[in-house]
C-alpha positions as CSV (number, residue, x, y, z in Angstrom):
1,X,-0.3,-89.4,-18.3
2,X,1.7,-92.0,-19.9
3,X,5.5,-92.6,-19.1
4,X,7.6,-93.8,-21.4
5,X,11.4,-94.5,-21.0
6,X,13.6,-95.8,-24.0
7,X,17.7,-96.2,-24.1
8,X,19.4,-96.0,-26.8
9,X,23.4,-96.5,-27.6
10,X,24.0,-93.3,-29.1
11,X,27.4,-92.9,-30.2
12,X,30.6,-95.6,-29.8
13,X,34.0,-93.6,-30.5
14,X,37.1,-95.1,-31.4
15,X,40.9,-93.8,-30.2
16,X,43.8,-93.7,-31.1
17,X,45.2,-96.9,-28.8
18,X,41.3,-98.5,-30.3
19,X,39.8,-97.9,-26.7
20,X,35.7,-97.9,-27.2
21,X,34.2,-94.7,-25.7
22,X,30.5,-95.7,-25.4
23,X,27.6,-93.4,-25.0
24,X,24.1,-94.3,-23.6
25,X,21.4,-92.1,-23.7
26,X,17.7,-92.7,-21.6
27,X,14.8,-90.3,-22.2
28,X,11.7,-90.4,-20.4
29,X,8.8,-89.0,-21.6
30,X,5.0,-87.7,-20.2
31,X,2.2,-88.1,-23.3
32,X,5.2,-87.7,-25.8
33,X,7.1,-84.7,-24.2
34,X,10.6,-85.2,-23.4
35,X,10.7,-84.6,-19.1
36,X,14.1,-85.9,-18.5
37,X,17.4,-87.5,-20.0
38,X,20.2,-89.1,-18.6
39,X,23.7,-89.7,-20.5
40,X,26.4,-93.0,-19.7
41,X,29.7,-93.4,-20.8
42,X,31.6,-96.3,-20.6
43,X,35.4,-97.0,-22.1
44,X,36.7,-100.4,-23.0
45,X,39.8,-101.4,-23.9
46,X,41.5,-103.9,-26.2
47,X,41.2,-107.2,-24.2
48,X,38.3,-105.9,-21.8
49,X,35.3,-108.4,-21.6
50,X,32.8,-107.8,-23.8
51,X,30.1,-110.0,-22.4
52,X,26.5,-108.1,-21.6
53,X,27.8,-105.1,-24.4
54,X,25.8,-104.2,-27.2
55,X,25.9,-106.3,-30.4
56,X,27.5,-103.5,-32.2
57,X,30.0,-102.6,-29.8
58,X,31.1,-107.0,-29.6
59,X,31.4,-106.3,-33.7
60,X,33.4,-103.3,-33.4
61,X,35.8,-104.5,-30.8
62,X,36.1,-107.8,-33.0
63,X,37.3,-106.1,-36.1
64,X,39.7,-103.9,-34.3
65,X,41.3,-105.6,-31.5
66,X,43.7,-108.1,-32.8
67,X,45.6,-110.8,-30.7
68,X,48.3,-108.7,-31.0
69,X,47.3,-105.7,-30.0
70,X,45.2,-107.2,-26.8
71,X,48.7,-109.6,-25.9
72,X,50.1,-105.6,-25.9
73,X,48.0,-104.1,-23.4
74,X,48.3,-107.0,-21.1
75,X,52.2,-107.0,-20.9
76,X,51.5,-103.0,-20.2
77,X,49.1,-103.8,-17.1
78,X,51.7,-104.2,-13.8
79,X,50.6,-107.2,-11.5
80,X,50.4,-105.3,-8.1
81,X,53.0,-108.2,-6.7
82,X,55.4,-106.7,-9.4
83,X,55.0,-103.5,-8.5
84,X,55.7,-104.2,-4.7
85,X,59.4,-105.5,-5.4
């Protein structure tokens, strides 16, 4: 009885405001039958960190997210000392 387990990045989706949707997928498997699977999602958005992501998720994020569009979202994020006066 030999188990396998293999993850795969199944699917990244792209909105509207170019927020990543990603979508990781494990299977484990007994003698080549499928016994279990397990689904991630993860969002990023323009200006998250992309260190430790998948190669073509740091590719995707590069072509869409442009200094402008990053600069945007930050201004948009409240500093919780702004928020308290």
């Amino acid at each position: 009885m030999a188990l396998t387990e293999d993850t795969t990045l199944e699917s990244i989706e792209v909105l509207s405001d170019c927020t990543l949707i990603a979508k990781e997928v494990t299977v484990i498997r007994r003698d080549g039958a499928e016994v279990a699977r397990s689904e991630r999602r993860w969002a990023l958005m323009p200006g998250d960190p992309l260190e430790g992501q998948d190669e073509r998720i740091v590719k995707l994020a590069g072509s869409l997210w442009t200094p402008e569009m990053i600069a945007a979202r930050l201004a948009t994020i409240a500093k919780p000392e702004a928020a308290q006066t």
